[in-house]
N, C-alpha and C positions, 0 to 999 in steps of 0.2 A: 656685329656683322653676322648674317644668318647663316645658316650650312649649307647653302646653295651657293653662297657666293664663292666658299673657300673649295668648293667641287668646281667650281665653273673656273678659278684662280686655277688651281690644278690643273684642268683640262687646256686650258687657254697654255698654260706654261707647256704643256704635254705637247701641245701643237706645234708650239715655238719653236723645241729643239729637235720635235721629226723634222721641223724644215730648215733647220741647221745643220742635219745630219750628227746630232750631239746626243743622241737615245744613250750610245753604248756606256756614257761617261758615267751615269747615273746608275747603272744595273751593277749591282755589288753581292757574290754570294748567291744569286737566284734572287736576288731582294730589292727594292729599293735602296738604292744608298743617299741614308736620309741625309745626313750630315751635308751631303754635297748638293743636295735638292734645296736646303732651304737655306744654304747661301746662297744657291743662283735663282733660287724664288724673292730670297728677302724676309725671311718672316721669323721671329726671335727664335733662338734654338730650346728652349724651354715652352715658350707659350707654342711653337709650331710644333715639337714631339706630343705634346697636348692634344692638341687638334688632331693630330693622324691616328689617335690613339680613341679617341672619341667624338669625333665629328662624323657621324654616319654617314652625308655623301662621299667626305675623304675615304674612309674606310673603303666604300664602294666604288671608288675612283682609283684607291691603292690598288686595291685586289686585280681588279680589270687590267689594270697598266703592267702589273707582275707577270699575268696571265700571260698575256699578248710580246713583253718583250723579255722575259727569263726563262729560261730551257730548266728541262730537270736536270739537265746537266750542270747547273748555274747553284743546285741547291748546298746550303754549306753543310759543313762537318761540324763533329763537334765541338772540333779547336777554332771554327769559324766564330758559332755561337757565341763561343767564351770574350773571344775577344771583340767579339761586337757590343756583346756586352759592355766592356772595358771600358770599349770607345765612346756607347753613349752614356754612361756615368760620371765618365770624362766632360763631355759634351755640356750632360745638365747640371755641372759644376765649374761651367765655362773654363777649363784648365783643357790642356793638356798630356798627352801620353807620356811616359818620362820621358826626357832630353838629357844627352850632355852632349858638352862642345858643339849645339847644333845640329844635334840628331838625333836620331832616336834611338834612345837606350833602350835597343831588345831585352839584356837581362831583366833586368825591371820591369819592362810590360811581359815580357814571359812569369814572373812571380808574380805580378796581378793576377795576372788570368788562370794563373795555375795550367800553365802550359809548359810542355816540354824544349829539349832543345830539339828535338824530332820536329815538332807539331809546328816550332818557329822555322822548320824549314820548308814547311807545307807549301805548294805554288801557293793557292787560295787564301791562305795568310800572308805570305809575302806581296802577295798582290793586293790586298785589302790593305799593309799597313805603307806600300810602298803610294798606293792612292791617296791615302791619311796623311803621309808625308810633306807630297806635293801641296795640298789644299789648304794645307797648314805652315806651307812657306819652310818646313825644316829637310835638312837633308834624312833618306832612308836609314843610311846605315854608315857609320867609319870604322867598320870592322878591319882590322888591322893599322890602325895610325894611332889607334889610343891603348889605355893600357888595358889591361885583359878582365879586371874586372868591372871595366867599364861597358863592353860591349859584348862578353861569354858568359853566358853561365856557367855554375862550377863544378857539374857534370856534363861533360860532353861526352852524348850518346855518341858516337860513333865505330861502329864495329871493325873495322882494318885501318889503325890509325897509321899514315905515313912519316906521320912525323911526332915523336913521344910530347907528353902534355906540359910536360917539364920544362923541356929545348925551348915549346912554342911559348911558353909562357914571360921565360927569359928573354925571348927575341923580344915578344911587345914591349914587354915592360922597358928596354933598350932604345925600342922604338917610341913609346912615349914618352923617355926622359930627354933624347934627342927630339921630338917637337917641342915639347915646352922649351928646350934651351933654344929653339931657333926661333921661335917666338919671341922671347928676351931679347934676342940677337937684334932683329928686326925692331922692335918697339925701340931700343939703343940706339940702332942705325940713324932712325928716324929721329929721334931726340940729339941726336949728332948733327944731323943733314938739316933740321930747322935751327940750331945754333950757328951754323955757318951760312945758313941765308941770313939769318937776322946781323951779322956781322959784316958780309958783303953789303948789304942795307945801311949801315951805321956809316961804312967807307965809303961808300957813294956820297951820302950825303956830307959828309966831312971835304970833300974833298970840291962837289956843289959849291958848297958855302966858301972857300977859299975862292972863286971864280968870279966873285961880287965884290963891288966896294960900296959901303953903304955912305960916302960922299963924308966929307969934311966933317967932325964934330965940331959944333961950340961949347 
């Protein structure tokens, strides 16, 4: 395919979502947010970071489109960069940000990126990974339902703490040993409540079959 077509692909896509009113969903950072561009374009996420990276009309089709709908107000930080980073190496290794229980494990993507627990609290990161989130079908955050080192890092910057590190630490950990057991609880219940359907099931049909006389044997 020549580099007019994947310019004119762009531009055509570009059109589509001004008349969607769908512009704002793609501006991530001051930047393209590629990731979510070329799942709604369609085009591999390896061979499309390709193409935007060395397709001279894309390039000149990128540039223009940033121009026109990202503010200097839009441009990221450092902790932006990093974790942009994060995400498209993520991206062209088709995985991933870390997850547990369905979310995303800040701690973990914070030691990726060599970020702090500051920078994890940045709007412009929260808002870039709670995007990431969505598009990727996993929930943002279960900060507080799981246990603490699953979802804190293990210096929390915080300077007027109101509550000691210690107390908070004990409560999750409390709180995540009561979800796992209610979890249990639940899966139990359920392995209960389909034994006594399959059991009401058994007596119906017992009880069916007494209702019949299959007529005289010879």
């Amino acid at each position: 395919m020549s580099e007019d077509s994947f310019e004119q692909q762009f531009r055509r896509w570009d059109a589509d979502i001004q008349n969607e009113g769908r512009t704002n969903e793609f501006v991530r950072a001051g930047r393209l947010y590629v990731a979510a561009f070329l799942k709604d374009i369609g085009w591999p996420h390896a061979a499309g970071r390709q193409r935007l990276k060395e397709n001279h009309g894309l390039l000149k089709a990128r540039a223009e489109w940033e121009a026109k709908h990202c503010t200097s107000q839009d441009r990221p930080s450092a902790a932006l960069d990093r974790l942009n980073k994060l995400i498209s190496e993520h991206d062209f290794s088709k995985t991933l940000l870390p997850t547990k229980y369905g979310a995303l494990w800040h701690a973990q993507i914070a030691e990726q990126a060599g970020l702090t627990a500051k920078q994890m609290e940045r709007k412009d990161v929260r808002a870039l990974l709670s995007s990431y989130a969505a598009l990727n079908c996993v929930e943002f955050s279960r900060r507080g339902s799981v246990a603490p080192e699953e979802d804190i890092p293990t210096q929390l910057e915080i300077s007027d703490e109101l509550v000691p590190k210690k107390r908070l630490r004990e409560v999750q950990t409390q709180l995540a040993k009561a979800e796992r057991k209610l979890a249990e609880l639940r899966a139990e219940n359920a392995s209960l409540r389909a034994q006594s359907i399959r059991r009401d099931e058994i007596s119906d049909l017992i009880a069916l079959g007494g209702r019949y006389s299959t007529g005289p044997q010879n």
